[in-house]
C-alpha positions as CSV (number, residue, x, y, z in Angstrom):
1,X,25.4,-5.7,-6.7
2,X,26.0,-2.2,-6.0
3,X,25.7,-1.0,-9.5
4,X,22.4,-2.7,-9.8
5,X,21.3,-1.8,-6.3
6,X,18.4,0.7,-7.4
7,X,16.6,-1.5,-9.4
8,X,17.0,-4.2,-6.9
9,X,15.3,-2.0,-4.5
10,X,12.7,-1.0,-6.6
11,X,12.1,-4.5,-7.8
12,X,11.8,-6.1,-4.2
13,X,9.9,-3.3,-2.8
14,X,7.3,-4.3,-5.6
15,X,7.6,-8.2,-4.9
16,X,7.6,-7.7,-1.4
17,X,3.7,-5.8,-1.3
18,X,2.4,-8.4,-4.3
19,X,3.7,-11.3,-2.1
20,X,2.7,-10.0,1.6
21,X,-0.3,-8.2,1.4
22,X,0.0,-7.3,5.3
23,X,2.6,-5.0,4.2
24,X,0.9,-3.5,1.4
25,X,-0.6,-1.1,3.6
26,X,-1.6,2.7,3.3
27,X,1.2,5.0,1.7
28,X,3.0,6.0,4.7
29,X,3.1,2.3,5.1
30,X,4.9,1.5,2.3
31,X,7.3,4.4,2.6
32,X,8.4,2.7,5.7
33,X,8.6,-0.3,4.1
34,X,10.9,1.3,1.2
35,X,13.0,2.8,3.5
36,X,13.9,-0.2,5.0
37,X,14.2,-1.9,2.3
38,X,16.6,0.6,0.8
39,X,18.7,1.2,4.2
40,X,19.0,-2.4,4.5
41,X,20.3,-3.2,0.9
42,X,22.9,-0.3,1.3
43,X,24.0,-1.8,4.6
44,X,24.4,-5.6,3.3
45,X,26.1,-4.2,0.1
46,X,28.9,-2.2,2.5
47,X,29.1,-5.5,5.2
48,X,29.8,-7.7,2.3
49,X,32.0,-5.2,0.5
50,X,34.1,-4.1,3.7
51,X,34.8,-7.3,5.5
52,X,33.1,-6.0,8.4
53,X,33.1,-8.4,11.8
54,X,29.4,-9.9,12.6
55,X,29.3,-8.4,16.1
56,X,29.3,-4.8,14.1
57,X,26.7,-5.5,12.4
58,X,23.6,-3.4,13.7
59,X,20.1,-2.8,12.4
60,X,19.6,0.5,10.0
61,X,17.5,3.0,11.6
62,X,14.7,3.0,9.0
63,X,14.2,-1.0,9.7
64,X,13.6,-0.9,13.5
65,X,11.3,2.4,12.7
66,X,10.0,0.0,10.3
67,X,9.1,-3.0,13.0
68,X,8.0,-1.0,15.7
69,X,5.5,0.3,13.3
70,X,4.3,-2.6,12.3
71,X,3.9,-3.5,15.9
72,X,1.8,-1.0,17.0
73,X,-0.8,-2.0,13.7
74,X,-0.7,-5.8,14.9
75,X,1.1,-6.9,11.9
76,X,2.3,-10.5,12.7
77,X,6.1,-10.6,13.1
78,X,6.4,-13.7,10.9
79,X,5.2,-11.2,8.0
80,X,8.2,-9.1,8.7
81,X,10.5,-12.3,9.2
82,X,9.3,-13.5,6.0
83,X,10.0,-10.1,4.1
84,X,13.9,-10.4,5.4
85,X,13.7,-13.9,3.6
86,X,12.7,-13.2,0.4
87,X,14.7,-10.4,0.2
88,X,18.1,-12.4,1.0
89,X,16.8,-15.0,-1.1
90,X,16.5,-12.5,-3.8
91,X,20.2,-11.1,-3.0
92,X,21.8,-14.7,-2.9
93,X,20.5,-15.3,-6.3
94,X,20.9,-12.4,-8.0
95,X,24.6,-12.4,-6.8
96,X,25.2,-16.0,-7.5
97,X,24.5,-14.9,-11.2
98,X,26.8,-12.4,-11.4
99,X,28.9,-14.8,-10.0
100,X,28.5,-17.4,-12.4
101,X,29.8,-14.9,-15.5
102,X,32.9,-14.7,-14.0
103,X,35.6,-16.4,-16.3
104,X,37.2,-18.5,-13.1
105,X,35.0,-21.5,-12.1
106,X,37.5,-22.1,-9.1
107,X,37.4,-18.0,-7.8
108,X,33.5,-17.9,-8.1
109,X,32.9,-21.2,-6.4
110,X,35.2,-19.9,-3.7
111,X,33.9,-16.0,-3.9
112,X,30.0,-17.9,-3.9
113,X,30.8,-20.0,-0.7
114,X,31.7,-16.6,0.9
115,X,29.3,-14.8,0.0
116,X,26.7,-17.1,1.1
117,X,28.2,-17.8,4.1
118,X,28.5,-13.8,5.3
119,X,25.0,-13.0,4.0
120,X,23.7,-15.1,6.4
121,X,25.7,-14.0,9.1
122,X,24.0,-10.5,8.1
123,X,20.3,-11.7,8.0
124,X,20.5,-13.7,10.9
125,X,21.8,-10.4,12.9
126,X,19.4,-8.6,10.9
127,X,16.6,-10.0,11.6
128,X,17.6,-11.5,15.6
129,X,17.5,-7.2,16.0
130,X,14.6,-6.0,14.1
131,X,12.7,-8.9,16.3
132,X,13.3,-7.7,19.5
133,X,12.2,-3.9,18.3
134,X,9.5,-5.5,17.3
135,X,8.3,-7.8,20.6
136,X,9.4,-4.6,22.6
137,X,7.0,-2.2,21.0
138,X,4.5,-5.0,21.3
139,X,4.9,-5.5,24.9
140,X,4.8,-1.6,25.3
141,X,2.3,-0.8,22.9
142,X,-0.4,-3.5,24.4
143,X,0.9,-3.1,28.3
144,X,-0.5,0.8,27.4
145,X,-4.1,1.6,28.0
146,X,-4.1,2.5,23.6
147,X,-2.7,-0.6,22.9
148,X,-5.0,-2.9,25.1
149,X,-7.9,-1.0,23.4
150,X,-6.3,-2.0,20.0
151,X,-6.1,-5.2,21.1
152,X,-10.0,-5.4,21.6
153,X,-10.6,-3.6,18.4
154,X,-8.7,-6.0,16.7
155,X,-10.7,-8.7,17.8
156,X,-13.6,-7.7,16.7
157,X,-12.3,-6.4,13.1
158,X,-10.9,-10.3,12.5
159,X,-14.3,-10.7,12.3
160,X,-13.6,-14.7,14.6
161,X,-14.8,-15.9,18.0
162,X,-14.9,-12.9,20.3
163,X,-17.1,-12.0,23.8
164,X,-18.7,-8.8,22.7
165,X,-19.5,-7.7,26.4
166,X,-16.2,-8.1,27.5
167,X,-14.8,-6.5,24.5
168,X,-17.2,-3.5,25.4
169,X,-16.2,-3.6,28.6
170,X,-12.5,-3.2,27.8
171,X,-12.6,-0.9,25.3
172,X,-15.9,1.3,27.2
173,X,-17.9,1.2,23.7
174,X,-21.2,0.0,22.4
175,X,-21.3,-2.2,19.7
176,X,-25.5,-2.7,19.4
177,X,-25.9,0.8,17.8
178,X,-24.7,2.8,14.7
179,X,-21.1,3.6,14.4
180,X,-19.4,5.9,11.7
181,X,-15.7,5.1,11.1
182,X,-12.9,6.8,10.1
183,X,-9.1,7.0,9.7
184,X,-7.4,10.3,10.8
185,X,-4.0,11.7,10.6
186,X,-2.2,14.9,11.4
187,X,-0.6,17.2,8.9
188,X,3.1,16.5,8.0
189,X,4.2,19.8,9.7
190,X,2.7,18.8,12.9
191,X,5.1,17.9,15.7
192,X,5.0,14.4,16.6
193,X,5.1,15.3,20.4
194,X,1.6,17.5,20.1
195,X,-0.1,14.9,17.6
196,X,-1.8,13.1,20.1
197,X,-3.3,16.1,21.9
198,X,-4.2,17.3,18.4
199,X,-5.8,14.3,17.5
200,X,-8.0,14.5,20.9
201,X,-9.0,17.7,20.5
202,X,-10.2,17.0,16.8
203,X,-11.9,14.0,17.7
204,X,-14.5,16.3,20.2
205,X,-15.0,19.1,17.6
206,X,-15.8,16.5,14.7
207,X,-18.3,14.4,17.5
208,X,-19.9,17.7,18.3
209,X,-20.9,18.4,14.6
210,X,-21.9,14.5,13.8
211,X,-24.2,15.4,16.7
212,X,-22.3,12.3,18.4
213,X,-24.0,10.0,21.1
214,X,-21.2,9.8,23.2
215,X,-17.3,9.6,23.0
216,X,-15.7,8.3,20.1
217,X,-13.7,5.0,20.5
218,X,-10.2,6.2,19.4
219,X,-7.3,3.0,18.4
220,X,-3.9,4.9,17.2
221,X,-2.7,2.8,14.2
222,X,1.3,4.5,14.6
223,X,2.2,8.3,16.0
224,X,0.2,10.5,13.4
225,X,-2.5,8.2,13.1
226,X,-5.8,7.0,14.5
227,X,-9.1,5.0,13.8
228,X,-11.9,5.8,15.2
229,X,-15.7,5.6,15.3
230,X,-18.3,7.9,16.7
231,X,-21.9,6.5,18.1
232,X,-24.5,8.0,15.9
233,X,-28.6,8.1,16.1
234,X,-28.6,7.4,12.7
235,X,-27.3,6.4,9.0
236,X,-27.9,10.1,7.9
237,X,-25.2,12.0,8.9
238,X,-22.7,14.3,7.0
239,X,-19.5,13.6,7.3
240,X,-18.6,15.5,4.7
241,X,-19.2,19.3,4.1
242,X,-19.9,20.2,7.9
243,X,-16.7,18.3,9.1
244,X,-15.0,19.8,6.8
245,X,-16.1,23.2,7.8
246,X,-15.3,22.2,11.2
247,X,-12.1,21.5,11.2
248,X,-11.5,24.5,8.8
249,X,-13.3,27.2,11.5
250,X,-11.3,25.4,14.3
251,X,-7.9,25.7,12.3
252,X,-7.0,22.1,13.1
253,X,-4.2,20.6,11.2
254,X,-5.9,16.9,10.7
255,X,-7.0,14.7,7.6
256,X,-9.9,12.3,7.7
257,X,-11.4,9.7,5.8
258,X,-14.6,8.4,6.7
259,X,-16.9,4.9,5.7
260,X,-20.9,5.4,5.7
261,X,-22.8,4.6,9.3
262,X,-23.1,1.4,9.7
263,X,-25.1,-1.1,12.3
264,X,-23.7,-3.3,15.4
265,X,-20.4,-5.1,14.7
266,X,-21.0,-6.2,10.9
267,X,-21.4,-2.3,10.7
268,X,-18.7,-1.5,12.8
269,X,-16.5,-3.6,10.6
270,X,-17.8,-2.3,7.2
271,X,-17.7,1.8,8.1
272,X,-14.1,0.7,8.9
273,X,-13.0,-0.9,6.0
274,X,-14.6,1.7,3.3
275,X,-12.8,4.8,6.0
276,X,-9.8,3.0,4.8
277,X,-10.7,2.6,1.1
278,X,-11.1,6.4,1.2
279,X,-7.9,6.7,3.1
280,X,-6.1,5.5,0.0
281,X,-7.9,7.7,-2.4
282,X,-7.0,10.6,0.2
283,X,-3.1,9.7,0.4
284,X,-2.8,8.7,-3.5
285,X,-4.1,12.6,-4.6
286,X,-6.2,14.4,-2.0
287,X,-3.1,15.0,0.5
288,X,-1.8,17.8,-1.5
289,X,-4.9,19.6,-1.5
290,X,-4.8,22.0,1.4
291,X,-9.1,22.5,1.3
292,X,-9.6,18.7,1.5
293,X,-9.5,17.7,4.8
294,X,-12.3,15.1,4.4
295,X,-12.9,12.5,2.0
296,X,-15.9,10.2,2.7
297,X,-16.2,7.2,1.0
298,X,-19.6,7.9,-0.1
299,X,-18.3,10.2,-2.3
300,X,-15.5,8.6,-4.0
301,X,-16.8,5.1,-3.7
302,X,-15.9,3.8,-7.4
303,X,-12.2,5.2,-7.3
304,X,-12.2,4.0,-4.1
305,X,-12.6,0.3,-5.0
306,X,-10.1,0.8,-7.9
307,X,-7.4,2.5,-6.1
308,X,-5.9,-0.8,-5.2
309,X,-4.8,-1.3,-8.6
310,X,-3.2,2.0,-9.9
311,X,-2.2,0.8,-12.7
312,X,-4.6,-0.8,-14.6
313,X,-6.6,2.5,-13.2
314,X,-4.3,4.8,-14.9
315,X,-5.0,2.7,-17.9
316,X,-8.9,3.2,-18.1
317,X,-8.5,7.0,-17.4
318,X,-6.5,7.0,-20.4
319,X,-8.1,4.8,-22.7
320,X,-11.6,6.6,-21.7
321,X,-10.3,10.4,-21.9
322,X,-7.9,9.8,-24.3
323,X,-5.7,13.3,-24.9
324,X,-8.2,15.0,-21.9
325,X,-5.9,12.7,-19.6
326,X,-3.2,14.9,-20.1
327,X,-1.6,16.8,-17.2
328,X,-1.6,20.4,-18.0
329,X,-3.5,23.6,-16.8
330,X,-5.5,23.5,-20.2
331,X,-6.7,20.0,-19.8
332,X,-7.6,20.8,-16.4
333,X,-10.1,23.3,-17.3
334,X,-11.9,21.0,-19.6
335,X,-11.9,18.1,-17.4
336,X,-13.6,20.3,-14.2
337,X,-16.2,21.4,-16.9
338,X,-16.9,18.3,-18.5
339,X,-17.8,16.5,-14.7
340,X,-19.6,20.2,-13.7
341,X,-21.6,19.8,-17.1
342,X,-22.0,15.9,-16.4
343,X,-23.1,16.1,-13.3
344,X,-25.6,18.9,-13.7
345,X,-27.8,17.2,-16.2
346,X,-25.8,18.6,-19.0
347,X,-27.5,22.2,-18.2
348,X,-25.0,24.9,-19.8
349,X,-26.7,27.4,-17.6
350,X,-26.6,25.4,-14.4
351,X,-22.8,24.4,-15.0
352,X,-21.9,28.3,-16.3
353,X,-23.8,29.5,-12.9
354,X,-22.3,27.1,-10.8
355,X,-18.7,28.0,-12.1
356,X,-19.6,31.4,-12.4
357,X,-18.4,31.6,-16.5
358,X,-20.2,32.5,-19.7
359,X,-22.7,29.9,-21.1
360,X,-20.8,30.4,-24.5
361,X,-17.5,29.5,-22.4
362,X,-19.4,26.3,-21.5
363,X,-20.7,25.2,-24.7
364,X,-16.9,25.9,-25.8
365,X,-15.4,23.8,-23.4
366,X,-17.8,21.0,-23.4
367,X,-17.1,20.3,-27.3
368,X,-13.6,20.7,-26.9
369,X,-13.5,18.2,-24.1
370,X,-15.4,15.6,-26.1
371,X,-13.3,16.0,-29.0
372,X,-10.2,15.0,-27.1
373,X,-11.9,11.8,-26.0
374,X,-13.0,11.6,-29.5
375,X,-16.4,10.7,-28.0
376,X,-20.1,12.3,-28.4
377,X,-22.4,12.3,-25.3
378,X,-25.1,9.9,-27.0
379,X,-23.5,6.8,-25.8
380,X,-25.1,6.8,-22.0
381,X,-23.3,3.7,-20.9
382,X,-19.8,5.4,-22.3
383,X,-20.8,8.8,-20.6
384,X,-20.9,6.8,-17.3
385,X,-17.3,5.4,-18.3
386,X,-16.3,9.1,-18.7
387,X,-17.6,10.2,-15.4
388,X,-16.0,7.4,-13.3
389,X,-12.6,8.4,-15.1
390,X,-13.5,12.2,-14.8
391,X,-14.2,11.3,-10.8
392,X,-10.5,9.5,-10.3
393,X,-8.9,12.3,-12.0
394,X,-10.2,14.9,-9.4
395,X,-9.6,12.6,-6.7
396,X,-6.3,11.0,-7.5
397,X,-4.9,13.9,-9.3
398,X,-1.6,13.2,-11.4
399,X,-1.4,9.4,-10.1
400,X,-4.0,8.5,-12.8
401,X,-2.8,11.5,-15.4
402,X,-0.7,11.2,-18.5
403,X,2.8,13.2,-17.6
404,X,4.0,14.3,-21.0
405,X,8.1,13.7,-21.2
């Protein structure tokens, strides 16, 4: 087991997501999630392998991180429980069968009743510990003014049986209005200790330029992170460009993702849910971008809806751009002037004037780019194929790109 203990990891890390969807969150989500998963393989494989006593046995680090997380995003206990199952489960068998090649039917009978027996031992401990981190940060999390708000919010995002007044009441928001959602989250380098004042402080400056009604209603979703929604007059806001500049002239070391305005609590719900389609988009490519601070769902709405599925995303952006797919400097070049070009009309003069090059360079670069997709421009309904792919590749960056070996 500890020869094939990457793969194992990789493999129920993978099973884990596809089979619990609660836990197949945002990306720093699932890093959690992998790093428990990989701390607690590596401390089964040593308990088993060392004969270590029961009442040693104590929870790796990266699991209770793990629960407690989960706990402050209201992700039911049983979902972890039932992680820690299939993952034993997955253990048991996958030892048993390396059990079963051994040449000694008696020895692997005997070695298999052992091992069962002590693996349980370990996820019974296992789990008995990450449970009580969990139901602790629970009790603290909703005991706190944050996580009583949460509580609310949640409510209202289940979208069941709820008393909207006294849901305003305990959370001091409006619900009969029109809200603007988003997700924020603080720069890697940012202490944890000055994330929440950070968070606070960007929250006002961003209201300020929505031209804000009021307060925003802020629910932290872990440490570094927040949703939010700001009372608006109307659907026409930008939450784009003058947020962005906003945050840049106030030097504030925060990421958003926003949903369009939406009205009352169906509203409230949707901005919500498309601020966290965007967040995806933003943590699968836009992170390393240090100028993108904002990505608004409006703008990367198709990508957006894909991003769920990477994979078979990966695979159109291939299939469409063929060798323009490729991740080089080169490439690149022709893909920002082939959406430039696209996007303008197909104007050589608007898309040289915009990128500040020769109109020759752009006639240049426009062929070559079709050539590598082995495409011409006269099929409209593949030109829109080729700017949805051309749109996830500046979005999602090398997640959707060919990697040459």
């Amino acid at each position: 087991m500890s020869v094939q203990r990457d793969a194992f990891i990789d493999a129920l890390v993978l099973v884990t997501r596809a089979e619990i969807r609660s836990l197949d969150h945002d990306a720093r989500m699932v890093d959690l999630l992998t790093a428990s998963i990989t701390e607690n393989v590596v401390a089964a494989i040593h308990f088993l392998e060392h004969g270590s006593a029961e009442q040693d046995v104590e929870a790796p680090s990266a699991a209770l991180v793990y629960a407690r997380a989960l706990a402050q995003r209201d992700v039911p206990l049983s979902a972890l429980i039932r992680a820690y199952r299939i993952g034993h489960n997955r253990f048991v068998d996958q030892a048993i069968a390396v059990l079963a090649t051994h040449p000694s039917q008696a020895e692997s009978l005997s070695a298999a009743a052992l091992f069962v027996h002590r693996s349980a031992l370990w996820i019974d401990r296992i789990c008995d510990q990450v449970g009580q981190a969990y139901e602790r940060e629970r009790d603290r999390w909703v005991s706190s003014r944050s996580g009583l708000r949460q509580h609310w919010v949640t409510q209202v995002l289940e979208g069941g049986p709820v008393d909207i007044g006294r849901a305003e009441d305990a959370v001091n928001y409006r619900f009969d209005r029109w809200h603007v959602g988003a997700v924020m989250w603080a720069d890697d380098h940012v202490a944890a200790r000055d994330v929440g004042a950070l968070l606070d402080d960007a929250h006002a400056v961003i209201g300020d330029r929505l031209k804000a009604l009021g307060p925003a209603l802020m629910v932290p979703t872990d440490e570094r992170e927040a949703r939010l929604w700001w009372p608006v007059t109307d659907h026409g806001v930008d939450c784009g460009d003058a947020v962005t500049a906003a945050l840049l002239d106030a030097g504030m070391a925060v990421r958003l993702a926003f949903g369009t305005p939406g009205w009352g609590v169906d509203g409230f719900r949707r901005t919500l849910q498309e601020a966290e389609r965007a967040h995806v988009v933003a943590q699968a490519g836009a992170a390393g971008d240090p100028t993108r601070r904002v990505v608004p769902y409006a703008a990367v709405a198709p990508v957006a809806l894909m991003a769920g599925h990477p994979a078979e995303l990966r695979r159109f952006v291939g299939a469409v751009l063929g060798e323009l797919a490729t991740d080089d400097e080169r490439n690149g070049w022709l893909r920002d002037t082939l959406r430039e070009f696209l996007a303008r009309n197909r104007s050589y003069a608007a898309t040289a004037e915009a990128l500040f090059l020769h109109r020759n360079t752009i006639q240049y670069r426009v062929a070559q780019a079709m050539d590598k997709c082995g495409a011409t421009l006269d099929d409209p309904d593949f030109v829109v194929q080729i700017q949805i792919a051309l749109m996830a590749c500046r979005w999602l960056g090398r997640s959707v790109l060919t990697v040459e070996p």
